[in-house]
C-alpha positions as CSV (number, residue, x, y, z in Angstrom):
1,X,-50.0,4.8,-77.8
2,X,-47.5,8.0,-78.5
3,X,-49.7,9.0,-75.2
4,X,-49.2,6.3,-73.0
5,X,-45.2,6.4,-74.2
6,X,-45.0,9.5,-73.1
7,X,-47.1,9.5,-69.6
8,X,-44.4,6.4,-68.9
9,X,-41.5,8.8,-70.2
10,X,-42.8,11.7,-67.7
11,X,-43.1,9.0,-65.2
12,X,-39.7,7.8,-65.5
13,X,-38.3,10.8,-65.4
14,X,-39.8,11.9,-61.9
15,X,-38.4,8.5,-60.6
16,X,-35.3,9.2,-61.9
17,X,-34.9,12.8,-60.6
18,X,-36.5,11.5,-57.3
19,X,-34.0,8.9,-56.7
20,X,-31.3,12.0,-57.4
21,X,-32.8,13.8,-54.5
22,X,-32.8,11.3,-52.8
23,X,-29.2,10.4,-53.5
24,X,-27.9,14.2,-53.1
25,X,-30.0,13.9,-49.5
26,X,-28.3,10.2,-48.6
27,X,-24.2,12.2,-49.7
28,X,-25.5,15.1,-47.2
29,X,-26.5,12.9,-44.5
30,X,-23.3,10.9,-44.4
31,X,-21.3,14.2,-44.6
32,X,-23.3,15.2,-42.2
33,X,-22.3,11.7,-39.7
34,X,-19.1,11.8,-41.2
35,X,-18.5,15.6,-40.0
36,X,-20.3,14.9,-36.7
37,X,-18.6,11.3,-35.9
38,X,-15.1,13.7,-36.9
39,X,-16.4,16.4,-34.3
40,X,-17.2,13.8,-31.9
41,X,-13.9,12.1,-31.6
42,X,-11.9,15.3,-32.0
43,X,-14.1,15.9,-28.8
44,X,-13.1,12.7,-27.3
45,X,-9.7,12.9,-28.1
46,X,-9.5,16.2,-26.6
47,X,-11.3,15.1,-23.5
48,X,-9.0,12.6,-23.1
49,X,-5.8,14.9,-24.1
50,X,-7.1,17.4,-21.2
51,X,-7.8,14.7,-18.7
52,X,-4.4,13.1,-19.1
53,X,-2.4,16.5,-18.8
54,X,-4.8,17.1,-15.5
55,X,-3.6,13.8,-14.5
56,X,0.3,14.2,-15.4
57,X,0.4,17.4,-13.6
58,X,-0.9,15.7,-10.4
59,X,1.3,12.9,-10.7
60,X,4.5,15.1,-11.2
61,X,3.9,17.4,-8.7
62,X,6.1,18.4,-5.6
63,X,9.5,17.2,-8.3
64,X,7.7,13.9,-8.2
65,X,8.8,14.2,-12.3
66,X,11.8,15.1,-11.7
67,X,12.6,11.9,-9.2
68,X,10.9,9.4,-11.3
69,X,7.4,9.0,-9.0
70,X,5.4,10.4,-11.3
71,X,6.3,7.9,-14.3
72,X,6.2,5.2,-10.8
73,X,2.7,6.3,-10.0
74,X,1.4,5.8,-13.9
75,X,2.7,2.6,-14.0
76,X,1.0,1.3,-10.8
77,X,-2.2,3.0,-11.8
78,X,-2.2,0.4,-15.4
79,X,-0.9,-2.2,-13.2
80,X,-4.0,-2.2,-11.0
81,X,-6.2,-0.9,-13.8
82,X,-5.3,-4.6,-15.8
83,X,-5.4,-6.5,-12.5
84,X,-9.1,-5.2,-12.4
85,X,-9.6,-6.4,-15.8
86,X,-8.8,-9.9,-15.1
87,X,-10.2,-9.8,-11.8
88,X,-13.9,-9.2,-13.5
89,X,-13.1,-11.4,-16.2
90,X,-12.2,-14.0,-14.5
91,X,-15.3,-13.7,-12.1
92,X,-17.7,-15.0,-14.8
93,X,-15.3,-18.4,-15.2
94,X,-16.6,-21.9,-13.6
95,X,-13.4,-21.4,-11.1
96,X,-14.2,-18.2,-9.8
97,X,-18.2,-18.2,-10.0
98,X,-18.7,-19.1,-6.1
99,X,-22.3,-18.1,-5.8
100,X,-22.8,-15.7,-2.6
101,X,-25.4,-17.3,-1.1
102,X,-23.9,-20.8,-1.7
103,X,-22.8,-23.1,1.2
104,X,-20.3,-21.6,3.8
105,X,-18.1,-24.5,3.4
106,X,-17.5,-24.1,-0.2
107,X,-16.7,-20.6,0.9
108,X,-13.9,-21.2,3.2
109,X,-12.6,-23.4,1.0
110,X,-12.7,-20.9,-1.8
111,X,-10.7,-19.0,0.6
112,X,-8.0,-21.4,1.7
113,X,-7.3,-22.7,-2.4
114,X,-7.2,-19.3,-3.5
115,X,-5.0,-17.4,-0.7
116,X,-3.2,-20.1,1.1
117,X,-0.6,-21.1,-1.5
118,X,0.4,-17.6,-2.2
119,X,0.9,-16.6,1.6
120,X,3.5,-20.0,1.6
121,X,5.3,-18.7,-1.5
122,X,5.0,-15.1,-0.7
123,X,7.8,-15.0,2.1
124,X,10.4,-16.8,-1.0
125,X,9.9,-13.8,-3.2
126,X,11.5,-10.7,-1.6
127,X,15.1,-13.2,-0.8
128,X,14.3,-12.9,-4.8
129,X,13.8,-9.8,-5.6
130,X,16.8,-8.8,-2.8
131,X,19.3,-10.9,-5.2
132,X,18.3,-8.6,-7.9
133,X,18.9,-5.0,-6.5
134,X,20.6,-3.6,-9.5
135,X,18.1,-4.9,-11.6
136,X,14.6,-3.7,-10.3
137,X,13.3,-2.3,-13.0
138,X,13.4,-5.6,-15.3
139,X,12.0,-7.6,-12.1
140,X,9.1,-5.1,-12.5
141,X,8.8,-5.7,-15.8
142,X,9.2,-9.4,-15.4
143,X,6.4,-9.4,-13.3
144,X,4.2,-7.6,-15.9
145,X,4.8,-9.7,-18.7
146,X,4.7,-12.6,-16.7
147,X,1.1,-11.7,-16.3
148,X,0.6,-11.1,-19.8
149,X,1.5,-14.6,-20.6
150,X,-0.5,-15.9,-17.8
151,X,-3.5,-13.9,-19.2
152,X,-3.0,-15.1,-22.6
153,X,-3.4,-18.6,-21.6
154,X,-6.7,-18.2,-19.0
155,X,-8.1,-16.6,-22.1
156,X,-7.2,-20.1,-24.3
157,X,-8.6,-21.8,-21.2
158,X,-11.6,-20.0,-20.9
159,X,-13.9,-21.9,-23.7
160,X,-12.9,-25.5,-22.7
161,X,-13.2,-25.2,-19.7
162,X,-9.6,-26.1,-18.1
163,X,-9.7,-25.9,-14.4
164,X,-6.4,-26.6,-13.9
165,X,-5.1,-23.8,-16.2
166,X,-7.2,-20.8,-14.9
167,X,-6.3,-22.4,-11.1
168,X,-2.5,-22.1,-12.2
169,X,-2.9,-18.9,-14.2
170,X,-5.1,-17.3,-11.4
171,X,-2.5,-18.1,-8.6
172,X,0.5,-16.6,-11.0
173,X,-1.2,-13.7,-11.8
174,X,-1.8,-13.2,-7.7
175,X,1.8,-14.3,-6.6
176,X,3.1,-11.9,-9.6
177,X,1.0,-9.0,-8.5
178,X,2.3,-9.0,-5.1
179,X,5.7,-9.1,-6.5
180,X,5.2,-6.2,-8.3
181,X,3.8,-4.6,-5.3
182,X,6.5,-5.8,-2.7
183,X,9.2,-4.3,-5.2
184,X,7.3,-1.0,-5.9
185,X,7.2,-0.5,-2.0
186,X,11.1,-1.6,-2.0
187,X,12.5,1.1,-4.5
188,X,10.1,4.2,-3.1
189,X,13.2,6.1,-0.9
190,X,14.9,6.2,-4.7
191,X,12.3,8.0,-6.2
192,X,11.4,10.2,-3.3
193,X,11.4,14.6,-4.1
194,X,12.8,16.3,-1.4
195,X,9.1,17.7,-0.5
196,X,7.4,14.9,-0.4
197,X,7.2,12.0,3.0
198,X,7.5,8.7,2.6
199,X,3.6,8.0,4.3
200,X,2.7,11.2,1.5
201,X,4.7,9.2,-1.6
202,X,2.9,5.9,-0.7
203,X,-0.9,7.5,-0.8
204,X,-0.4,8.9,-4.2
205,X,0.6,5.6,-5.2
206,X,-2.4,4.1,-3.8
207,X,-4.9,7.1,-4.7
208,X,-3.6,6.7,-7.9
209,X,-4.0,2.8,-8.2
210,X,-7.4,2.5,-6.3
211,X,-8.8,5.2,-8.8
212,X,-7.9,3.0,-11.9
213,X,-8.7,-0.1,-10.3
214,X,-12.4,1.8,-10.1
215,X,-12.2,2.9,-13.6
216,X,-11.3,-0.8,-14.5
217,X,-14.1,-2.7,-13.1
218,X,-17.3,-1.6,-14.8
219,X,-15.3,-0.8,-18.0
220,X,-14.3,-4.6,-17.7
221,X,-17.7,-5.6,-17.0
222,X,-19.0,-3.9,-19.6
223,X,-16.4,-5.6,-22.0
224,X,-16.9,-8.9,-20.2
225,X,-20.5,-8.7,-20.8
226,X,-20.6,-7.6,-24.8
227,X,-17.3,-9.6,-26.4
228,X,-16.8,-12.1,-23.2
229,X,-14.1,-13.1,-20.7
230,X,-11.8,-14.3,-23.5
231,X,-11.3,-11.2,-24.9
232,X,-11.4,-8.9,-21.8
233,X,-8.0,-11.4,-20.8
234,X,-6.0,-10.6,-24.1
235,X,-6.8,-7.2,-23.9
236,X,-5.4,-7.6,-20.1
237,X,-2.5,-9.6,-22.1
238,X,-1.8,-6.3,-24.2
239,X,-2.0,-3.9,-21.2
240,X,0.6,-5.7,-19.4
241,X,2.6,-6.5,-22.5
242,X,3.3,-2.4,-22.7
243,X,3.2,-1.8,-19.2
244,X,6.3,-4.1,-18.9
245,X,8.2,-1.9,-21.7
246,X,7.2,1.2,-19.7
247,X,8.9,-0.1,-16.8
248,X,12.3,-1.1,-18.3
249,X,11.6,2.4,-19.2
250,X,11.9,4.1,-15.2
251,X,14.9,6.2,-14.5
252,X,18.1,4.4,-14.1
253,X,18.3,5.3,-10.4
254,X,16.0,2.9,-9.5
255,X,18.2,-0.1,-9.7
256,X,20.4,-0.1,-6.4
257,X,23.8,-1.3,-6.3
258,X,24.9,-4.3,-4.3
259,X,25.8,-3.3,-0.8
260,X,26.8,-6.5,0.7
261,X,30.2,-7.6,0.2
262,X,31.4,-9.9,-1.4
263,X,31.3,-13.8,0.4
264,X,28.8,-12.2,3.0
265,X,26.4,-15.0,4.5
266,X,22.7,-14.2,3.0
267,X,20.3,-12.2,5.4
268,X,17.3,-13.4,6.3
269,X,14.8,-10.8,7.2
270,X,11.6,-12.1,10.2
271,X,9.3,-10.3,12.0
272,X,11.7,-11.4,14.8
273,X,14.9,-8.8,13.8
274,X,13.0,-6.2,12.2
275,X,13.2,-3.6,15.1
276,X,10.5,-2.6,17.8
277,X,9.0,0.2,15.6
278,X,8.8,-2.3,12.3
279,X,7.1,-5.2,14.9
280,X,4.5,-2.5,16.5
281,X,3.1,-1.6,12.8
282,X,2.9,-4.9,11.9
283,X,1.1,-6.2,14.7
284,X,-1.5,-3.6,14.6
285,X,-1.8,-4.2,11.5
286,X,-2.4,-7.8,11.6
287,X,-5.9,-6.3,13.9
288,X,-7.1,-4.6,11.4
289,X,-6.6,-7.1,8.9
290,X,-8.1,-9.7,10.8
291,X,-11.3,-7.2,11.6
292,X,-11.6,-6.5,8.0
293,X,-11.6,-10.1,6.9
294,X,-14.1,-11.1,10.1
295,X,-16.6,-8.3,8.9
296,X,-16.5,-8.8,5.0
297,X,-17.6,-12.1,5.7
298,X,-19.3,-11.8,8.6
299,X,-21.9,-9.2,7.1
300,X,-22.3,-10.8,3.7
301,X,-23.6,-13.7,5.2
302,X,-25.7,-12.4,7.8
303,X,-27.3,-9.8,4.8
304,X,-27.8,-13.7,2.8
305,X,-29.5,-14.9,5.7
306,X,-31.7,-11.4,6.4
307,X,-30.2,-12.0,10.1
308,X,-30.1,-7.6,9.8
309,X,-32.3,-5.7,11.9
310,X,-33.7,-4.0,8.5
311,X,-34.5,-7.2,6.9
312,X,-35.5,-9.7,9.7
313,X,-39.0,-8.5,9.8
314,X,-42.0,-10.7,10.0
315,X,-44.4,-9.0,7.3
316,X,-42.7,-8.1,4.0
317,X,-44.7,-4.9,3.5
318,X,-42.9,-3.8,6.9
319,X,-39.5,-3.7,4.8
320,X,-37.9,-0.6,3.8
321,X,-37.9,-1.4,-0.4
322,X,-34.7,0.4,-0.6
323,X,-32.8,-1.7,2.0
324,X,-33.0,-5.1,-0.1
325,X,-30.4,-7.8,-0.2
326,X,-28.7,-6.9,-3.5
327,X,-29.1,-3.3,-2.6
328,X,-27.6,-3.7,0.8
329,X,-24.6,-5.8,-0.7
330,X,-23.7,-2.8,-3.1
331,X,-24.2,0.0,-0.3
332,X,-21.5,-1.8,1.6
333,X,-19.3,-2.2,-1.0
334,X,-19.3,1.5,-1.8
335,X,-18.9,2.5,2.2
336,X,-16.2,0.2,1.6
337,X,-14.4,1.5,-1.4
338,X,-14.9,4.6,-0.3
339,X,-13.2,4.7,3.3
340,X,-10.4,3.3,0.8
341,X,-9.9,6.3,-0.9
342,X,-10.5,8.6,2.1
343,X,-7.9,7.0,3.5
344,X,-5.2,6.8,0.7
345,X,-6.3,11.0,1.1
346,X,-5.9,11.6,4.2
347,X,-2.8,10.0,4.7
348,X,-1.3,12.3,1.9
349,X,-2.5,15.2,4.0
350,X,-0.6,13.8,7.1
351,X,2.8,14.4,5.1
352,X,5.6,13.9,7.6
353,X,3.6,13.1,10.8
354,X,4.2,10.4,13.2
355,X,3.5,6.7,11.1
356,X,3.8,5.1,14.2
357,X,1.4,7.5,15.6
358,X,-0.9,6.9,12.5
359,X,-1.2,3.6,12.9
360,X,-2.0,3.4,16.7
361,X,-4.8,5.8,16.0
362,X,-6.2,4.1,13.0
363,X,-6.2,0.9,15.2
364,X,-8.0,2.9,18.0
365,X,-10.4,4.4,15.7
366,X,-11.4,1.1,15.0
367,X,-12.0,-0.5,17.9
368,X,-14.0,2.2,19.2
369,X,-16.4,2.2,16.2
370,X,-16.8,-1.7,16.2
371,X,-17.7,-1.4,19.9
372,X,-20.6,1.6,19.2
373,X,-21.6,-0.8,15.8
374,X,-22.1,-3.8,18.3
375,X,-24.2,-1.7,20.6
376,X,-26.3,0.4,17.9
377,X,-26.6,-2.1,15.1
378,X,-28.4,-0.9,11.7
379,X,-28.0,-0.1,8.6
380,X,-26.3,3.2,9.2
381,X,-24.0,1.8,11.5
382,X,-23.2,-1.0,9.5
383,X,-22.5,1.1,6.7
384,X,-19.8,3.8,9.2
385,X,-18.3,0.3,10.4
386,X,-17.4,-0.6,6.7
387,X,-16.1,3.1,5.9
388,X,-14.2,3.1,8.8
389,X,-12.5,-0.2,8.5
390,X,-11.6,0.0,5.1
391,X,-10.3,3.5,5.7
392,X,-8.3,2.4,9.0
393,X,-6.7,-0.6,6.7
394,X,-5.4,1.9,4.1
395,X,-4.1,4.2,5.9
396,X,-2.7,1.8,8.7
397,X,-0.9,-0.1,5.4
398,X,0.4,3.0,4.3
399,X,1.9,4.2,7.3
400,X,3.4,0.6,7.9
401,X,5.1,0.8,4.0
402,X,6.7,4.3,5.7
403,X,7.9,2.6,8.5
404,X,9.6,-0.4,7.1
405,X,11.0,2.0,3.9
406,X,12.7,4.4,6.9
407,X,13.9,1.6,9.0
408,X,14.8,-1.1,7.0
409,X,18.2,-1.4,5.3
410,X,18.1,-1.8,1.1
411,X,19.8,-5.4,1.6
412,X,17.0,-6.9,2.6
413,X,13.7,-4.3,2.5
414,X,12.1,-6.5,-0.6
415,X,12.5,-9.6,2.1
416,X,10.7,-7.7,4.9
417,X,7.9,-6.3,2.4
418,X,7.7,-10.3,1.1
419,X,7.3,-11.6,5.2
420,X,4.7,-8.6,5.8
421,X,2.2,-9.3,2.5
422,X,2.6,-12.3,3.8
423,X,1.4,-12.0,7.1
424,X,-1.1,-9.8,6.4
425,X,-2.5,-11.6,4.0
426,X,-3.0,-15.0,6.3
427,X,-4.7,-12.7,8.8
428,X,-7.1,-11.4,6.2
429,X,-7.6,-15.1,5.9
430,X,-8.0,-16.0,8.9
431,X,-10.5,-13.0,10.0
432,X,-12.3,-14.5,6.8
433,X,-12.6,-17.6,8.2
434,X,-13.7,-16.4,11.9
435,X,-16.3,-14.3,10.1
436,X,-17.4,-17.5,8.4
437,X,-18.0,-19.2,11.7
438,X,-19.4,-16.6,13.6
439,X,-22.2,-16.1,11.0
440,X,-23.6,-19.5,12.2
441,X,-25.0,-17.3,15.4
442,X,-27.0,-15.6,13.3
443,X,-26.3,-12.5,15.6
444,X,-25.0,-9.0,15.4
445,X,-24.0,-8.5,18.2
446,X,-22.4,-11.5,19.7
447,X,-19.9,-11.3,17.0
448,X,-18.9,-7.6,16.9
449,X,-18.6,-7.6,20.7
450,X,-16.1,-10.0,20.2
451,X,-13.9,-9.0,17.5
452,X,-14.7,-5.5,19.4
453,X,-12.6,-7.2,22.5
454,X,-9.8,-8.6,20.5
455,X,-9.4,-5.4,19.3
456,X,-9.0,-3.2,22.5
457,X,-6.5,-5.6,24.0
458,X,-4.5,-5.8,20.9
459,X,-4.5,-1.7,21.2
460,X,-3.9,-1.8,25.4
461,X,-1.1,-4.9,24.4
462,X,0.6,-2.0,22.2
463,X,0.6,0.7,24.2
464,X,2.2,-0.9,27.6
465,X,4.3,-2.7,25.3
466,X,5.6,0.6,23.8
467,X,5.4,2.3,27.6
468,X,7.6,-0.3,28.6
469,X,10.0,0.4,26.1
470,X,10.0,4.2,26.3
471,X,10.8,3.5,30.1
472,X,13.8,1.3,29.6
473,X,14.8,3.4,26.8
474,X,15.2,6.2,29.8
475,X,16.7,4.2,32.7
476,X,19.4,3.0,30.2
477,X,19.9,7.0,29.2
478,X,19.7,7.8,32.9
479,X,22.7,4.6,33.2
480,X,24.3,5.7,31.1
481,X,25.2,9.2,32.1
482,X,25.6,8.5,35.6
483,X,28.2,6.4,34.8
484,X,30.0,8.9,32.6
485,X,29.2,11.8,34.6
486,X,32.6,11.1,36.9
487,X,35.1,9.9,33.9
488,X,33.9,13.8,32.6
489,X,34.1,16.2,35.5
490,X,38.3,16.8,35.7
491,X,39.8,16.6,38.7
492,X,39.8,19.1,41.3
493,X,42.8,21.2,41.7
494,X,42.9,23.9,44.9
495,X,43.4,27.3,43.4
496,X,46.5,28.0,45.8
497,X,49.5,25.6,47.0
498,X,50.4,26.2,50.7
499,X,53.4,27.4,50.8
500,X,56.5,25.7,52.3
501,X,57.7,28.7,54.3
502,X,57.2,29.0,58.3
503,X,57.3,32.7,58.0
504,X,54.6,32.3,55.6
505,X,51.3,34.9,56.1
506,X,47.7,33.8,55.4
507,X,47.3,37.6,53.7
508,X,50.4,37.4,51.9
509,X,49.9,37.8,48.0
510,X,51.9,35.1,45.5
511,X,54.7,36.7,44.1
512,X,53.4,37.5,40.8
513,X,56.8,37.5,38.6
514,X,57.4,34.1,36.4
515,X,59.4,31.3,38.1
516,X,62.9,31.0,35.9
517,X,62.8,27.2,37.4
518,X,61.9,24.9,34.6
519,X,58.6,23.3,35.2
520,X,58.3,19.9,34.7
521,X,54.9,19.8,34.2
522,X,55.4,22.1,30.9
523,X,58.7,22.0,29.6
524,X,58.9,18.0,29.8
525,X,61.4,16.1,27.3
526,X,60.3,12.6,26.5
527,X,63.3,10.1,27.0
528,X,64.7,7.1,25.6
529,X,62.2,5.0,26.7
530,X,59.0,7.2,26.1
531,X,56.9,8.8,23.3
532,X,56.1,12.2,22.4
533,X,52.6,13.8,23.4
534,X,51.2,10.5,25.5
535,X,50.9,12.0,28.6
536,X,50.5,16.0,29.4
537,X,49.7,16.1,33.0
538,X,48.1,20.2,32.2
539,X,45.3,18.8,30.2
540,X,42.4,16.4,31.7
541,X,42.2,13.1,31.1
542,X,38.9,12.8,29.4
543,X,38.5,13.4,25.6
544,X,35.3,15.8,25.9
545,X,34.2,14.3,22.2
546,X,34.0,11.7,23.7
């Protein structure tokens, strides 16, 4: 018994110190994790504290800190970084899940609820936003925490179901974005360094904003897909919430004075009075906007239809694997994003050049592309057609922001930026739409050959257009001098009087001693009647500054 007491004591005794090994080894582990998980976000924090410094200096460079564009540029980078997030959450709804391959009708439709109603309400907000030129920084952050409470309802409406609210929230969010946008472009002469160009200040905006926007997307989808579109929207809710404190935050120099006086009749700004230049930008443009709507649409549907030379092959096993539908979708969209940011790029390395020349060349670079992508169709060519349009679109915007920021008076700029977005944004609509119809052909080429046409004779309208101006620009110069050219030139006076004497030689010299006679002509007293200084008969007539 005393045995079998004991063998249980020794027994217990191993379990006991066992489970104290095994205890000691379970404290090491965690302070083991715990050090590691403490070494790992001291590494992420310092990743993150070294990124952001590489980013301030970028932003502030050139005295864009000094100005206020670098704290500008921050704030448009979160602003498109949470319009990504609700972009993405949103996608998943019932309102926004328009299948690709679903019925072209429901596309176009899709298209016309969705972008119509804020091109008819877009022209209303820059009269707006002009009303509140000393106050542009708490439009700005209106327009963020406008979206904030927008966001925070979608995400109530979300679960239910409510159409109605995401169609209402969706279409605020939209209108309020291009507010924010339209009043962003308005105040970029206040914040501009001495070093930097307007067409310069407007690409780092837009590097800036399409690199977050890039960020935003998968880590939305990522979000959207573990904790669901509910919460990606009220974490949208929060990033506009402080994004709207940030901007009340901008320098003070921001928010312009009234310059009209006081009783003045409102201005309203059209693409009627906004000056040749303005008009020329605008119209070209409106190509490329209708291009890159035609061609989003255009190729999505003829890549759902395997109407593509690398897809409408008889055998399957005579298809290149890599070039599937899904795959070729994807490809486009990164030739896509990508001539976006080569463009935002290279138009900060044109600095001070030419806009006007910028955008003539962006629209000619198009043209000629689509023509070559109509005649050599593929995949490859495809692919360049994308890059190319995307990039001629980004720049072509940027150098028209430029334009209208240099030519446009403060009084109305936010009502000319309204009328542009605008216009630009029914084109896009409309290029959507011809894409749409096009598709039905089921044929490369008859459609880029044609958008290929409208194209060059938008570029050949331009350039006799702007010939025709440059020439009456020089007959009125040419006018203009010939009539001023006689009033200018004095009169002729003969270097020598003949002299009243008949005894008078032809070789005899003038008597060079003074006359003591009083001249008239110099020593002249004004009388009663007349005013000192009007008339001094030794002097020409013509004020030489002018």
């Amino acid at each position: 018994m005393e045995g079998g007491w004991g063998r249980a004591r020794e027994v217990s005794r191993r379990m006991a110190r066992g489970a104290a090994d095994a205890g000691r080894a379970t404290v090491r582990a965690g302070r083991v994790t715990a050090s590691g998980t403490a070494r790992a976000g001291k590494a992420t924090a310092s990743g993150a504290r070294k990124v952001g410094q590489a980013t301030r200096r970028l932003t502030y460079a050139n005295g864009a800190g000094r100005t206020g564009l670098g704290r500008l540029i921050e704030l448009s980078a979160g602003n498109s970084a949470g319009d990504a997030l609700v972009t993405v959450a949103l996608a998943s709804t019932v309102f926004f899940g328009v299948p690709v391959g679903e019925a072209r009708g429901s596309v176009a439709l899709y298209l016309v609820i969705t972008m119509l109603p804020f091109a008819l309400l877009a022209p209303f907000v820059g009269p707006i936003l002009d009303r509140f030129r000393s106050g542009r920084r708490y439009v700005m952050a209106g327009t963020l925490f406008g979206r904030g409470l927008l966001c925070f309802a979608m995400a109530a409406a979300v679960g239910p179901g409510d159409l109605p609210t995401l169609f209402i929230g969706a279409l605020g969010v939209l209108v309020l974005s291009k507010s924010y946008n339209v009043s962003r472009a308005a105040i970029m002469p206040s914040v501009l360094p001495a070093d930097i160009g307007l067409v310069s200040a407007n690409a780092r905006v837009a590097l800036f904003t399409l690199v977050a926007a890039g960020v935003g997307v998968p880590v939305g989808a990522g979000l959207t897909a573990v904790v669901g579109s509910a919460v990606v929207l009220r974490v949208a809710m929060v990033a506009f919430l402080l994004l709207g404190v940030a901007a009340v935050r901008l320098p003070r120099h921001i928010d312009s004075p009234d310059l009209e006086e006081e009783g003045a009749p409102p201005r309203w700004r059209t693409l009627l009075k906004v000056g040749p230049a303005v008009a020329e930008a605008v119209w070209a443009n409106l190509a490329l906007r209708v291009f890159s709507g035609f061609l989003l649409f255009f190729l999505l549907f003829l890549v759902q239809d395997e109407a593509v030379p690398w897809l409408a092959v008889a055998e399957p096993w005579a298809r290149d694997p890599f070039f599937d539908i899904p795959k070729t979708i994807a490809l486009l969209a990164g030739a896509a994003g990508l001539g976006g940011l080569m463009g935002a790029a290279v138009a900060n390395w044109t600095r001070n050049n030419s806009p006007q020349l910028i955008v003539l060349v962006t629209l000619a670079v198009t043209a000629v592309t689509a023509v070559v992508t109509a005649v050599f169709f593929g995949v490859w060519t495809a692919l360049a057609i994308a890059l190319v349009t995307a990039f001629a679109q980004e720049l072509g915007k940027l150098a028209l922001d430029a334009i209208v920021q240099r030519e446009i008076g403060e009084e109305v700029r936010s009502s000319t930026f309204g009328v542009v977005e605008a216009v630009l944004q029914l084109a896009w609509v409309f290029g959507g739409l011809v894409g749409l119809v096009l598709s039905l052909t089921r044929s490369s080429t008859a459609g880029l050959v044609a958008l290929a046409v409208a194209l060059t004779a938008a570029l050949g309208w331009l350039l006799v257009s702007r010939r025709g101006r440059v020439r009456e620009t020089e007959r009125k110069l040419r006018r203009q001098r010939a009539e001023a050219s006689p009033d200018t030139q004095p009169d002729p006076q003969p270097d020598t009087q003949p002299d009243p004497r008949p005894d008078a030689q032809p070789d005899e010299q003038p008597d060079p001693r003074p006359d003591p006679r009083p001249d008239h002509r110099t020593d002249h007293r004004p009388g009663p009647g007349e005013q000192r200084g009007t008339v001094d008969p030794t002097k020409p007539l013509t004020n030489p500054h002018g």
